[in-house]
C-alpha angles and dihedrals in degrees: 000000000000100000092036076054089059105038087061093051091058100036088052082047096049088046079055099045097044086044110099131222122270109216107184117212108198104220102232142073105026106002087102087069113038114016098109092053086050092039081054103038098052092036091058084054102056109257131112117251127221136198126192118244123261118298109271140160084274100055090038099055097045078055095050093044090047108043131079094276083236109057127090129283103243090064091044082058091041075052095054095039096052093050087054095064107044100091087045103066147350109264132023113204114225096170106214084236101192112158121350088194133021110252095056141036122212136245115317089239102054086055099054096038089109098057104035083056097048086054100067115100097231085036114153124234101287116213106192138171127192115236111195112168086193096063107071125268097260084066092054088047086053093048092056104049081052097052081046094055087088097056107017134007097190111112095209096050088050089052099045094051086050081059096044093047086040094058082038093057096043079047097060093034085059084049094051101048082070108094102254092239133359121213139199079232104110093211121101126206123184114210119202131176139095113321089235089061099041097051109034105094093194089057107031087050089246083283091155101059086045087058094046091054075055083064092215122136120269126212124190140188088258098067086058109094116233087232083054090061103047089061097050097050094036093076096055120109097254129016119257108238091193100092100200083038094055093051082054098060093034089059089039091056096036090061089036088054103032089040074221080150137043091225151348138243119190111194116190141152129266117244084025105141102197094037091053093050087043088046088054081054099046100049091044088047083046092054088055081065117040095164092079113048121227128195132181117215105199106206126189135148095291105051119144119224097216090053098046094040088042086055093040098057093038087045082058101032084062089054096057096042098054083044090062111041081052095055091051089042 
């Protein structure tokens, strides 16, 4: 019995040992911009990764019932998308994303995620990491051999997966620079917003795919070069300390100022404190260029189809319209 005893106790501890850690990505915020890095990243360790599922009523609604009722959409669905995931693995990653260069911060939410999760009362194991562009780059390094000890204490493994999830991330950005779909359609309309509005199809209520059986261009943030705009917001009055906002209105002015696109749809949350001061700049800079049409579509949790599809094809019959009476004149 002794030895039976025994034999179970190594074989449970080898089933331990071989299995491998479970890391959860909630599929929301800023996964649309560095999933890949932190995919990467976990996978070269050692662990699993695993990502929740699409947005659907059922995420959404754990977010809503769990969030603070005033804050912004997006985080009730970062909400929804973390509980998800706690019976699926060990840890969930919610990154402490501070400031991604070092003249600006982000967004006040993305910087308390951690904490507002870890106060739930069901709240999964968090793993974090605090990513402050502003500390030098020893301390990142740090940071990360520190987030690593869970899965993996080797230095040079940690080092070589921040080099794999580094070439992964400049992978998918190049990917990204490409216009998500061209059309024989000769209009052109540029969408700008948070990436976690724009492509989340639950949320966003799959406007772009309705767009695309439209067949017209479509032009993204993500086709605007960072150099582009620098230029753009470096002549404002005063600098915009909000990094992801500032790449909103740099892509919104440089549209507005080349006419590269027919029209502009600026897509944002709402409660969302930045978007809402950004959206005042954009529309004053917009009514500097009337030749090129600009509307903002406001989405939270209780936006109506029929309204926002009604807005959307009179926003691009319009378009057309004005297109081709410019075209016979």
């Amino acid at each position: 019995m002794a030895s039976q005893s025994l034999f179970l106790k190594l074989k449970s501890g080898y089933k331990k040992l071989m299995s491998r850690m479970k890391i959860g990505i909630p599929r929301a915020l800023l996964y649309y911009k560095q999933f890949p890095f932190w995919q990467c990243f976990f996978k070269t360790l050692g662990a699993e990764v695993i990502v929740s599922g699409e947005t659907n009523a059922q995420i959404l609604n754990a977010g809503i019932e769990a969030a603070p009722s005033e804050i912004c959409l997006p985080v009730k669905v970062f909400y929804g998308h973390t509980l998800s995931l706690s019976k699926k693995c060990d840890y969930v990653f919610i990154p402490r994303v501070v400031s991604v260069e070092k003249e600006a911060y982000t967004c006040p939410k993305f910087m308390g995620l951690p904490d507002m999760l870890k106060a739930l009362p069901n709240a999964p194991a968090i793993l974090s990491i605090d990513i402050n562009a502003k500390k030098k780059r020893r301390y990142y390094y740090q940071s990360l051999l520190k987030l690593a000890t869970v899965i993996n204490k080797n230095p040079a493994t940690v080092l070589k997966a921040y080099k794999a999830a580094q070439k992964s991330l400049e992978n998918f950005q190049q990917k990204q620079s490409v216009p998500p779909f061209e059309a024989h359609n000769d209009l052109k309309i540029g969408i700008v917003g948070h990436p976690y509005n724009i492509y989340d199809p639950y949320i966003s209520l799959d406007f772009l795919s309705r767009l695309k059986r439209q067949k017209i261009n479509i032009q993204t943030l993500e086709n605007v070069s960072a150099g582009c705009v620098e230029a753009q917001t470096g002549a404002l009055a005063k600098p915009i300390f909000w990094t992801y906002e500032k790449e909103v209105v740099g892509t919104v002015m440089h549209w507005l100022r080349s006419k590269t696109v027919d029209g502009i749809i600026y897509l944002l949350a709402f409660a969302c404190g930045p978007d809402s001061m950004m959206q005042v700049l954009i529309e004053e800079e917009a009514r500097k260029h009337p030749e090129v049409p600009l509307m903002s579509m406001v989405i939270d949790e209780h936006s109506g189809e029929a309204g926002f599809l009604t807005r959307l094809e009179a926003f691009t019959d319009m378009l057309e319209l004005k297109k081709a009476k410019m075209a016979s004149s």
